[in-house]
C-alpha positions in Angstrom: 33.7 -4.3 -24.5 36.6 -2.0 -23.9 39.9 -2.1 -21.7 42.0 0.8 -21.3 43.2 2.9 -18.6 43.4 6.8 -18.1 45.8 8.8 -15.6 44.4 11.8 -12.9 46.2 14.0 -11.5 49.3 12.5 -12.6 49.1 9.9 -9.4 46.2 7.8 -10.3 45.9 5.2 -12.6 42.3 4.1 -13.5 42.0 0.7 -15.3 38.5 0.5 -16.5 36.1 -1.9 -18.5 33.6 -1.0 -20.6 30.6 -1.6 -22.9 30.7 0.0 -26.3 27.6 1.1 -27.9 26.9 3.8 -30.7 30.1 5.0 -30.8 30.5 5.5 -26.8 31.8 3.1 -23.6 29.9 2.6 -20.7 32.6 2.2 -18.1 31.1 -0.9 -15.8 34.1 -1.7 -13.9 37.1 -0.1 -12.9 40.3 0.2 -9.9 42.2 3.4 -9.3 46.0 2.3 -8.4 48.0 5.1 -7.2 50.9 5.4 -9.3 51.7 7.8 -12.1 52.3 5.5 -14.8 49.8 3.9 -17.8 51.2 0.6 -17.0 49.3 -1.5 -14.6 50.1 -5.0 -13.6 48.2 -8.0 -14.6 47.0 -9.1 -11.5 45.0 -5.6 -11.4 43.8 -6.2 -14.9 42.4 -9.3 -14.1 40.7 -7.6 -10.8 39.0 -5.5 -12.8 37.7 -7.9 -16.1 36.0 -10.5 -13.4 34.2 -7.6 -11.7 33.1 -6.6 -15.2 32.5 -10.2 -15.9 29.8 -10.6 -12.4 27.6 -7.5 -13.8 27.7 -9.1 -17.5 24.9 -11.7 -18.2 25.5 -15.1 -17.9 27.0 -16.8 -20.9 27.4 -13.6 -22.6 29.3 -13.7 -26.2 32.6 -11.4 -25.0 34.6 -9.5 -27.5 37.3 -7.3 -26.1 39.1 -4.5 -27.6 42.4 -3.3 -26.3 45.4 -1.4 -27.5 49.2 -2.1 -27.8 49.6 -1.3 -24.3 47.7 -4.7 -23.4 49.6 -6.9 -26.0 50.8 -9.4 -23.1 50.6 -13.4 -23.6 49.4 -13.7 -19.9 46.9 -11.6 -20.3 45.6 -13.2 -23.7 46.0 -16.8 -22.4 43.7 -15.7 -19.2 41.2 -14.1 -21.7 41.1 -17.2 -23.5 41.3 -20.3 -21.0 39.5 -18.2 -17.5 37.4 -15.9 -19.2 36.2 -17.6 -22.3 36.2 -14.1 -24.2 37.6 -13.0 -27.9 39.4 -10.1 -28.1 41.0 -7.4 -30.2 44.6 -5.7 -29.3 46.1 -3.4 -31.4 49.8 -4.3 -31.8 53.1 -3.2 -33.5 54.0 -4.8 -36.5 56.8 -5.7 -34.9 56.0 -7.2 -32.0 
């Protein structure tokens, strides 16, 4: 699976879930937020991995792949202990 989000019109913000396969994402769950910046709050991205997490089968193996933009402890420590999922985020060296 795949968290990311992608800015319209420069007054939407889309956060979206999806389902990789061969190379492409399935987008299976998503919230518009209008505001004109990437950054969304947690409470949003948490909105939008339990609706992906209803249309998932149950007991499914989870691995989720993010980038730097999604490198927050909250957000790992509800992946971990809510979610049950493993995930991927791309970080800084530095951070």
């Amino acid at each position: 699976m795949s968290l990311d989000t992608t800015l319209a019109w420069n007054c939407f913000c889309i956060v979206w879930v999806g389902v990789v396969y061969r190379g492409r994402t399935v987008p299976i769950a998503w919230k518009a937020v209008r505001q004109s910046s990437s950054t969304v709050r947690l409470l949003t991205i948490q909105r939008v991995l339990r609706q992906a997490q209803r249309v998932l089968p149950e007991n499914a193996a989870v691995v989720l792949l993010t980038d730097r933009g999604f490198a927050d402890g909250k957000l790992i420590k509800y992946l971990r202990e809510t979610l049950a999922w493993h995930f991927r985020i791309r970080i800084k060296r530095s951070f």
